[in-house]
DSSP file (Angstrom, degrees, kcal/mol; ACC not computed):
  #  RESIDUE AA STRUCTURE BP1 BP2  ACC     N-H-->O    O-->H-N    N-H-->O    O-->H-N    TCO  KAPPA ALPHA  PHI   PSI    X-CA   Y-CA   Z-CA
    1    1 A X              0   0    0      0, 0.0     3,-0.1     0, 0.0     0, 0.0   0.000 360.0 360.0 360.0 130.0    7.8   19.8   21.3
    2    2 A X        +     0   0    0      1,-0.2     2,-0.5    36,-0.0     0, 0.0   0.868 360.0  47.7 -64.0 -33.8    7.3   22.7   18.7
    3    3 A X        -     0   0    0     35,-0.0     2,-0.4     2,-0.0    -1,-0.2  -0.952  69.9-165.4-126.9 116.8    9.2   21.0   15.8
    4    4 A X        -     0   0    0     -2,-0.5     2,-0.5    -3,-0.1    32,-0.0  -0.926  11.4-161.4 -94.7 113.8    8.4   17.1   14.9
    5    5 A X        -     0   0    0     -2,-0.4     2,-0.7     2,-0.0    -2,-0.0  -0.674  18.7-162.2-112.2 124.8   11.0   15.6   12.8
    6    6 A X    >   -     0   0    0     -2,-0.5     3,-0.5     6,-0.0     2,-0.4  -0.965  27.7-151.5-103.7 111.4   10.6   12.0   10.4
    7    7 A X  T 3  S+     0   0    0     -2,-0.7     4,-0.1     1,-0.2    -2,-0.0  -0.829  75.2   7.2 -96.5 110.5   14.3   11.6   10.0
    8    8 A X  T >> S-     0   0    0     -2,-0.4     3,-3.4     2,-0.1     4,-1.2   0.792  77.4-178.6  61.9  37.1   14.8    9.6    6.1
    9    9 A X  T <4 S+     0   0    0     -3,-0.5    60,-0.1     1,-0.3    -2,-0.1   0.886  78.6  58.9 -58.3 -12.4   11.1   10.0    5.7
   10   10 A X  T 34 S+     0   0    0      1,-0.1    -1,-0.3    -4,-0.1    -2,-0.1   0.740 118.9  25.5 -89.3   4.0   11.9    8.2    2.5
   11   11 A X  T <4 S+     0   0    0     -3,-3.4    -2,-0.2    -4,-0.1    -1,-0.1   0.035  88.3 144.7 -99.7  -8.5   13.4    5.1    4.5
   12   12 A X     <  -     0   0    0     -4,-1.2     2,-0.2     2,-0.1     3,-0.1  -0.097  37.5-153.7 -62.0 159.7   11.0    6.0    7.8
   13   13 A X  S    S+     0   0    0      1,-0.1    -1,-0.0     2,-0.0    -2,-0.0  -0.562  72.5  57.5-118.9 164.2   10.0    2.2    9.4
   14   14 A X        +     0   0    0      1,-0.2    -1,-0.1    -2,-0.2    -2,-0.1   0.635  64.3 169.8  85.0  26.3    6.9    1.8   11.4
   15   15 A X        -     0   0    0      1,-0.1     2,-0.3    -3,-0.1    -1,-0.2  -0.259  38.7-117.7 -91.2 153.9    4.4    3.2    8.5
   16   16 A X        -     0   0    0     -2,-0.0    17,-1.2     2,-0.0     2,-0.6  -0.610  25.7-117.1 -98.0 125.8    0.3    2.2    9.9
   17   17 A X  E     +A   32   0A   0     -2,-0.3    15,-0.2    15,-0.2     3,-0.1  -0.817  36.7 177.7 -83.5 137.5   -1.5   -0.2    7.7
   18   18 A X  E     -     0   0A   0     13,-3.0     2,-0.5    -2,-0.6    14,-0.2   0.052  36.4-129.8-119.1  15.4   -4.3    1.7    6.5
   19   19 A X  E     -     0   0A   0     12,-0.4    12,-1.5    11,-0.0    -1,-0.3  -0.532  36.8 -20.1  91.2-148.8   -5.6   -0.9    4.3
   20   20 A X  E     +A   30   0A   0     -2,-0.5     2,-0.3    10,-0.2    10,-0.2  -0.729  39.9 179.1-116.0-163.4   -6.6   -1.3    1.2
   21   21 A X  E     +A   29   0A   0      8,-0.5     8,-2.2    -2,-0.2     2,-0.3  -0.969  19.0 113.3-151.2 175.0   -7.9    0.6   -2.0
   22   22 A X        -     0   0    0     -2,-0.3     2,-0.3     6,-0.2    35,-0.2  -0.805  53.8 -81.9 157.3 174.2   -9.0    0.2   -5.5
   23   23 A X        -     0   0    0     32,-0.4     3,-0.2    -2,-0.3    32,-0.1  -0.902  57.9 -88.2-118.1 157.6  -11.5    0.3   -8.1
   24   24 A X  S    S+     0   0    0     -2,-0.3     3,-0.1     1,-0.2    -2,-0.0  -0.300 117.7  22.2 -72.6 123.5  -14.2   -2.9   -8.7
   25   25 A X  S    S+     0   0    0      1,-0.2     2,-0.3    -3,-0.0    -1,-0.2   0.706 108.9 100.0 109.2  39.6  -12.5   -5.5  -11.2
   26   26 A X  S    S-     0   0    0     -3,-0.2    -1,-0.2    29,-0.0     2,-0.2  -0.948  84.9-103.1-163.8 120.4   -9.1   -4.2  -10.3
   27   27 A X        -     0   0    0     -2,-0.3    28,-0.3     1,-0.1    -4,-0.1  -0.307  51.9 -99.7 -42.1 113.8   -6.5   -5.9   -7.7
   28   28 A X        -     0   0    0     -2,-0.2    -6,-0.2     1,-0.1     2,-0.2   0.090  27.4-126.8 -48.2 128.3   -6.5   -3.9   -4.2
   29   29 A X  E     -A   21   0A   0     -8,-2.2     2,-0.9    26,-0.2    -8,-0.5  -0.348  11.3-130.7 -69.5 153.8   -4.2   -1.8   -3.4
   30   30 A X  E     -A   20   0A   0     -2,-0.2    22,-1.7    23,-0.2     2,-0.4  -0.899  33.7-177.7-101.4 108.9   -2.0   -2.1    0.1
   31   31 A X  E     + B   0  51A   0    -12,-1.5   -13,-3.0    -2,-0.9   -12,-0.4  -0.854  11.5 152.4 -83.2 125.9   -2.2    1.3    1.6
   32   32 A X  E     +AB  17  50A   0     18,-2.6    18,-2.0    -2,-0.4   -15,-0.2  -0.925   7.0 158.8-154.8-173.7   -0.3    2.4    4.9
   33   33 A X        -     0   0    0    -17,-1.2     2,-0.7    -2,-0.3    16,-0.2  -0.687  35.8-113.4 163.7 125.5    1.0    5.4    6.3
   34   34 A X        -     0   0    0     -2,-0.2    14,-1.0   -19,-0.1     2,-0.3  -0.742  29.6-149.8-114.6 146.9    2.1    7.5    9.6
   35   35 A X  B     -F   47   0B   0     -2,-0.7     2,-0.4    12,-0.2    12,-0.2  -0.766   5.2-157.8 -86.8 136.1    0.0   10.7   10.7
   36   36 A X        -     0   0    0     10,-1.6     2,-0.6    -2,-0.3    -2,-0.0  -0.998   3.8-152.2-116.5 128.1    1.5   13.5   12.4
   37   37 A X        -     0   0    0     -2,-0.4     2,-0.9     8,-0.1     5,-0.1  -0.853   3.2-151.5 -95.4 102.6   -0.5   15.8   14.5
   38   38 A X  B >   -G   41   0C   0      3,-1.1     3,-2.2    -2,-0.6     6,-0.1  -0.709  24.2-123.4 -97.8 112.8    0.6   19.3   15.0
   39   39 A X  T 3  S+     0   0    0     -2,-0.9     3,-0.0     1,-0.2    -1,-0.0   0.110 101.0  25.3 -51.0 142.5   -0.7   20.8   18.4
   40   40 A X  T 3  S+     0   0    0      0, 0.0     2,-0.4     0, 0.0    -1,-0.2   0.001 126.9  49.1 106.9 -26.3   -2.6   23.8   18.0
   41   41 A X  B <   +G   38   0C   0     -3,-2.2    -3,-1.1     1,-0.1    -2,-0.0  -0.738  61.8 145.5-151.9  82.8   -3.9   22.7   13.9
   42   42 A X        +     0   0    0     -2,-0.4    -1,-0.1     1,-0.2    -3,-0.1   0.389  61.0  69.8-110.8   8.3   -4.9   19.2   14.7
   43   43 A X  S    S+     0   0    0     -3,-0.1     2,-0.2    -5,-0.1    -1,-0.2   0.603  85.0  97.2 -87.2 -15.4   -7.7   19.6   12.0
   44   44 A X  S    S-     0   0    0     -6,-0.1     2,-0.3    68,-0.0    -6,-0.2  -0.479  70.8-144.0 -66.8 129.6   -4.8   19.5    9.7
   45   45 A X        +     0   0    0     68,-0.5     2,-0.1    -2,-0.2    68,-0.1  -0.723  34.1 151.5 -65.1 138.6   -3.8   16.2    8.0
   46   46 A X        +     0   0    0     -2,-0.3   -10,-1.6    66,-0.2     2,-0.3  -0.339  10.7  61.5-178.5 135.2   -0.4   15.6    7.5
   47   47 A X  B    S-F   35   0B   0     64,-0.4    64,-0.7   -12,-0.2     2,-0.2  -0.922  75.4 -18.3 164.4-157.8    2.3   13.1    7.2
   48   48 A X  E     - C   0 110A   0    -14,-1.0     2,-0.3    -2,-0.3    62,-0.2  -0.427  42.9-173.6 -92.4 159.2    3.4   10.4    5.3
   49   49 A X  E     - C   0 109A   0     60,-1.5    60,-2.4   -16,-0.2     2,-0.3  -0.910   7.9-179.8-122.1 142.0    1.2    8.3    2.8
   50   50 A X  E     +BC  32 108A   0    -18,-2.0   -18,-2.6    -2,-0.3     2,-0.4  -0.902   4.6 177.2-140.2 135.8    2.6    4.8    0.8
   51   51 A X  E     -BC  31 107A   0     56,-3.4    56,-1.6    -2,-0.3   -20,-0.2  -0.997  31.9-115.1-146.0 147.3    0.8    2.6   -1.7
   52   52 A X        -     0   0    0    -22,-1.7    53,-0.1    -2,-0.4    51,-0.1  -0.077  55.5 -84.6 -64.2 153.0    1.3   -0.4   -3.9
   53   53 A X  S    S+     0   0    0     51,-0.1     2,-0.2   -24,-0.1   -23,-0.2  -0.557  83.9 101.5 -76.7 148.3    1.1    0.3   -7.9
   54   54 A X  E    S-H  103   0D   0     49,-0.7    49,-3.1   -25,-0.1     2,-0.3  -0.903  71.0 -85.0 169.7-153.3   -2.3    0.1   -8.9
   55   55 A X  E     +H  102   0D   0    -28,-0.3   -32,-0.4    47,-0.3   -26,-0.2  -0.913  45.0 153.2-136.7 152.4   -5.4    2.4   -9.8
   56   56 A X  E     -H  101   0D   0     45,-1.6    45,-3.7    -2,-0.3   -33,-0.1  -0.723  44.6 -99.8 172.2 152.4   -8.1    4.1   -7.2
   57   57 A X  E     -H  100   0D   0     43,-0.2     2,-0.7   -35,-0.2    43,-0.2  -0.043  36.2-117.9 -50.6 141.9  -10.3    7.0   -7.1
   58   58 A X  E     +H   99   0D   0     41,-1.9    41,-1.3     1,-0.1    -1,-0.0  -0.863  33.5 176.7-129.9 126.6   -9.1   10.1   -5.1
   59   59 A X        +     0   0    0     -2,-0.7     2,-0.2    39,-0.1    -1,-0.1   0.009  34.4 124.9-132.2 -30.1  -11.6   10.7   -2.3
   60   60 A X        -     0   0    0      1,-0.1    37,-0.5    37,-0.1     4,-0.1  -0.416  36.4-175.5 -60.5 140.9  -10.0   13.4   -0.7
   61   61 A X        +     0   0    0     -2,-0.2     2,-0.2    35,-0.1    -1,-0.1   0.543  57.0  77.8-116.7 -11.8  -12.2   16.5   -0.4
   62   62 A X  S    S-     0   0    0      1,-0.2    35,-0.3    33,-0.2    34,-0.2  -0.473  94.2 -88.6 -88.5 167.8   -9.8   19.0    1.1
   63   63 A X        -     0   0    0     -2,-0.2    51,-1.0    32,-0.1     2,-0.3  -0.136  53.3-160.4 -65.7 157.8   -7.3   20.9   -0.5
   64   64 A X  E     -D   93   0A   0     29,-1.9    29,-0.7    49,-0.2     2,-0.3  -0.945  23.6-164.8-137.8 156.7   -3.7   18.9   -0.7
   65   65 A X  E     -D   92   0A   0     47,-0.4     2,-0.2    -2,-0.3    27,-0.2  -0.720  18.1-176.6-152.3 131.6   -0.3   19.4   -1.1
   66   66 A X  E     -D   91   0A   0     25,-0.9    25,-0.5    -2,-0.3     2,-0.3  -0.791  13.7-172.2-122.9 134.6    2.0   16.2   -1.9
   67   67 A X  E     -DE  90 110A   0     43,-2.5    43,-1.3    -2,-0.2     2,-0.5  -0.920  29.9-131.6-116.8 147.1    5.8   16.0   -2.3
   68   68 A X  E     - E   0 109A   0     21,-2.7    20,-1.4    -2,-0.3    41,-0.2  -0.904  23.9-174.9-111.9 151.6    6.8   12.4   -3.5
   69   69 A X  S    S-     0   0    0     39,-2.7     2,-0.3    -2,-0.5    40,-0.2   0.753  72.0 -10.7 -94.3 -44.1    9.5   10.6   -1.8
   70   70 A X  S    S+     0   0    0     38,-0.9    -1,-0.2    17,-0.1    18,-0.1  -0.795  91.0  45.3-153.9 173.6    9.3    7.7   -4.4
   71   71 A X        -     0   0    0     -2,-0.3    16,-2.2    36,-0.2     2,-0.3   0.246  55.6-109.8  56.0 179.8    7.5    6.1   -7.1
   72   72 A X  E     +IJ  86 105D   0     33,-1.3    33,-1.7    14,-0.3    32,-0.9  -0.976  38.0 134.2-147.2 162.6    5.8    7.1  -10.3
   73   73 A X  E     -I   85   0D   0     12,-3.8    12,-1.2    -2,-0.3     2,-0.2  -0.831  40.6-110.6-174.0-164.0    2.4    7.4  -11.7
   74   74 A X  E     -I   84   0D   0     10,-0.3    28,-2.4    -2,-0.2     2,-0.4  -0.935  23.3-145.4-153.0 102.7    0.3    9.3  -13.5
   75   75 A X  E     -IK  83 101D   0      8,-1.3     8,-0.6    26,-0.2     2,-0.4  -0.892   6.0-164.9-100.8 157.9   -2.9   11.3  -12.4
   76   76 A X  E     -IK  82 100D   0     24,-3.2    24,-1.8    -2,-0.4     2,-0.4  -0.913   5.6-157.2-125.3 128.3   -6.1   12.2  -14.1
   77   77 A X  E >   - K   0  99D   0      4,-0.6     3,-3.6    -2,-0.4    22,-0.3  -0.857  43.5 -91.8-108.3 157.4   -8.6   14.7  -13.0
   78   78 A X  T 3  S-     0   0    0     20,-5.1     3,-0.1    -2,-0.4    -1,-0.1   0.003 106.1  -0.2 -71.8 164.1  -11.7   14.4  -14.1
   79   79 A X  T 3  S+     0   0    0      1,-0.2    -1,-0.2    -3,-0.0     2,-0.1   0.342 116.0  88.3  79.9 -35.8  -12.1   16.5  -17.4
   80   80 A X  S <  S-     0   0    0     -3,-3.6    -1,-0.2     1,-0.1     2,-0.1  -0.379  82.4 -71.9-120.8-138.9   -8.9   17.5  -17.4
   81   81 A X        -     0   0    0      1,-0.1    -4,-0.6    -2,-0.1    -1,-0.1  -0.467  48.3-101.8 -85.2 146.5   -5.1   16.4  -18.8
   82   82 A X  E     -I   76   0D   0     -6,-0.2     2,-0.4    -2,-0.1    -6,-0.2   0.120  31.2-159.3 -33.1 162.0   -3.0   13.7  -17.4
   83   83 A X  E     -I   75   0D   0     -8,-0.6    -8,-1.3     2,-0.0     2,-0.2  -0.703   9.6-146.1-146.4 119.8   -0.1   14.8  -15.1
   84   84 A X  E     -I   74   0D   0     -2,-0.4     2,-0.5   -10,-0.3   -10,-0.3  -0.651  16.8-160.2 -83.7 135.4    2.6   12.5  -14.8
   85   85 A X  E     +I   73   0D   0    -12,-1.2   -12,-3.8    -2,-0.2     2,-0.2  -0.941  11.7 170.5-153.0 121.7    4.6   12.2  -11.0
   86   86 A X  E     -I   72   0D   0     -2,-0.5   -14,-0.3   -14,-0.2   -15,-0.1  -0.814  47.3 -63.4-162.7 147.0    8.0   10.9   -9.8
   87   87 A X  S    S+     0   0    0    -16,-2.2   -18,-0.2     1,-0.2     3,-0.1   0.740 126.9  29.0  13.6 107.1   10.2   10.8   -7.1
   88   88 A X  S    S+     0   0    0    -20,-1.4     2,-0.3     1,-0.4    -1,-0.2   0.766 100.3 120.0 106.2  -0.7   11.4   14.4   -6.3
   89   89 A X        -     0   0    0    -21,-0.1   -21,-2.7     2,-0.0    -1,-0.4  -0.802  42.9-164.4-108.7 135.4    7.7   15.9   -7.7
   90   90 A X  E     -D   67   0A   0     -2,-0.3   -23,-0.2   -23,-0.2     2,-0.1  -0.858   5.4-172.9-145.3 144.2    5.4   17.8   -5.8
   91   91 A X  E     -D   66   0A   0    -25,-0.5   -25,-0.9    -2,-0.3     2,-0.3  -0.095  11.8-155.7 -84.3 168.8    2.0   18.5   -6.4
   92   92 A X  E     -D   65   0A   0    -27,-0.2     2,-0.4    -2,-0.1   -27,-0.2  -0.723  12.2-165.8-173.7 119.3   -1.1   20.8   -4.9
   93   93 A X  E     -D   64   0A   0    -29,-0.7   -29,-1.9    -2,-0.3     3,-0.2  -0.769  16.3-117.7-108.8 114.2   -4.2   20.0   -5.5
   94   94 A X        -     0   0    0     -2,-0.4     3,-0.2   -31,-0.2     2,-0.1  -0.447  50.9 -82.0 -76.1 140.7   -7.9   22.5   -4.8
   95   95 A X  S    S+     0   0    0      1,-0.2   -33,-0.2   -32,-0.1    -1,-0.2  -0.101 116.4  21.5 -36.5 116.2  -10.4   21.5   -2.6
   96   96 A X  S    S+     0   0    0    -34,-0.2     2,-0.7     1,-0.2    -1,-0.2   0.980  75.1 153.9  69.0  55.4  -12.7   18.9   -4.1
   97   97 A X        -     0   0    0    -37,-0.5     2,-0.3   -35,-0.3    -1,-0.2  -0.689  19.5-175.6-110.1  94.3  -10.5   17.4   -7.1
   98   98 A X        +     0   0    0     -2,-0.7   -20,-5.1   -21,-0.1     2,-0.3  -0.604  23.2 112.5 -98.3 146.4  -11.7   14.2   -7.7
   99   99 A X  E     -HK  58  77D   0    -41,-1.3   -41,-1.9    -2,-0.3     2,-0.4  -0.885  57.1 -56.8-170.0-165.6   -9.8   11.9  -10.3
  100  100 A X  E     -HK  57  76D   0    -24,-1.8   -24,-3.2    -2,-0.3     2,-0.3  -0.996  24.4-156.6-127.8 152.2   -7.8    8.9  -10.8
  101  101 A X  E     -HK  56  75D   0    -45,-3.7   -45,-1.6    -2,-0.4     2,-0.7  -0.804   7.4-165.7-125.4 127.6   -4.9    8.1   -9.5
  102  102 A X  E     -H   55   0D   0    -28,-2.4     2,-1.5    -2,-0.3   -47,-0.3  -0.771  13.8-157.8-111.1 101.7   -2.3    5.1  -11.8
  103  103 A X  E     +H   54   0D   0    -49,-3.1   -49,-0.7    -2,-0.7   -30,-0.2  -0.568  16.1 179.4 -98.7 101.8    0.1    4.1   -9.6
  104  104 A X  S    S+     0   0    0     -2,-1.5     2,-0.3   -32,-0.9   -31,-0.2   0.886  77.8   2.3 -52.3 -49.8    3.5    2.5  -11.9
  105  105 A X  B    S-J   72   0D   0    -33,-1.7   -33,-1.3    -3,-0.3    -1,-0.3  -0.983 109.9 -61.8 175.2 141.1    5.4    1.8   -9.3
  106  106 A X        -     0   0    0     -2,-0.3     2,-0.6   -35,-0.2   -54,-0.2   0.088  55.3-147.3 -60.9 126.4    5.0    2.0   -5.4
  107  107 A X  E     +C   51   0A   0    -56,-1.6   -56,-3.4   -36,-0.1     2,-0.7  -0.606  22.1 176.8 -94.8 112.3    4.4    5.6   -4.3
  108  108 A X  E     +C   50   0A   0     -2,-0.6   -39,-2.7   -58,-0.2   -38,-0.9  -0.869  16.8 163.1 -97.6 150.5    5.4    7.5   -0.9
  109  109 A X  E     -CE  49  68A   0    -60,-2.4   -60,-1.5    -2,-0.7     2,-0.4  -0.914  43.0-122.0-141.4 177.7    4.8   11.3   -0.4
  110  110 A X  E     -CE  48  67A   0    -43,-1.3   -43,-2.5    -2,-0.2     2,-0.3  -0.849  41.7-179.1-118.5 161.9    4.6   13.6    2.1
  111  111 A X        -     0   0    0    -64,-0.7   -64,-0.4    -2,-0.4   -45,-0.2  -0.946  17.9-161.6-175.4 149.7    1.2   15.0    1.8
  112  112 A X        -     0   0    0     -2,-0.3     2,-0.5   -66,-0.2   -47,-0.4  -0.537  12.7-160.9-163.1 109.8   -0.7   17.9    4.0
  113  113 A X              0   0    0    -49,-0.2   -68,-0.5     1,-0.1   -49,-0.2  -0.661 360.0 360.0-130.8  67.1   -4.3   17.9    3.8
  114  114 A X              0   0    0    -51,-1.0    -1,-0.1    -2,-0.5   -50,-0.1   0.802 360.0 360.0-125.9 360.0   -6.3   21.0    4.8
């Protein structure tokens, strides 16, 4: 099928558990999430991402671009200014932005990773 559709993707059911995450001396986060694979650009990341409020490092090394479905937070990159995120925000990110991520309150996005 050319066109793959997540129907509520801010309600979608059946989200992967993906683990956890966090930083040392700091409660783990619950991470989960469903992948979609488009044939033909299957090096491409992309689907949905959701994680429990907390803090962790961000680890991604490709370039991003994130719509949030839910939550709020704050990121830092390193060196530079805060950015603040919520529901309805979306972000885009350069290859090799490493920072931290404060997650207020539990965050989904839609995220595409290339």
């Amino acid at each position: 099928m050319k066109v793959q559709q997540i129907k509520q993707s801010v309600n979608a059911k059946g989200l992967e558990d993906w683990g956890t995450a966090g930083l040392p001396g700091t409660a783990p986060i619950q991470v989960s999430g469903l992948q979609t694979v488009i044939k033909g650009s299957e090096a491409i990341d992309t689907g949905i991402f959701e994680c429990s409020a907390g803090t962790y490092r961000r680890s991604v090394k490709q370039a991003e671009v994130m719509h949030f479905l839910a939550g709020r937070g704050r990121f830092t990159a390193d060196g530079e200014d805060t950015i603040h995120f919520a529901s309805g925000d979306t972000l885009f990110f350069e290859a090799n932005t490493e920072g931290l991520w404060e997650v207020e309150e539990a965050m989904r996005k839609v995220y595409v990773i290339f």
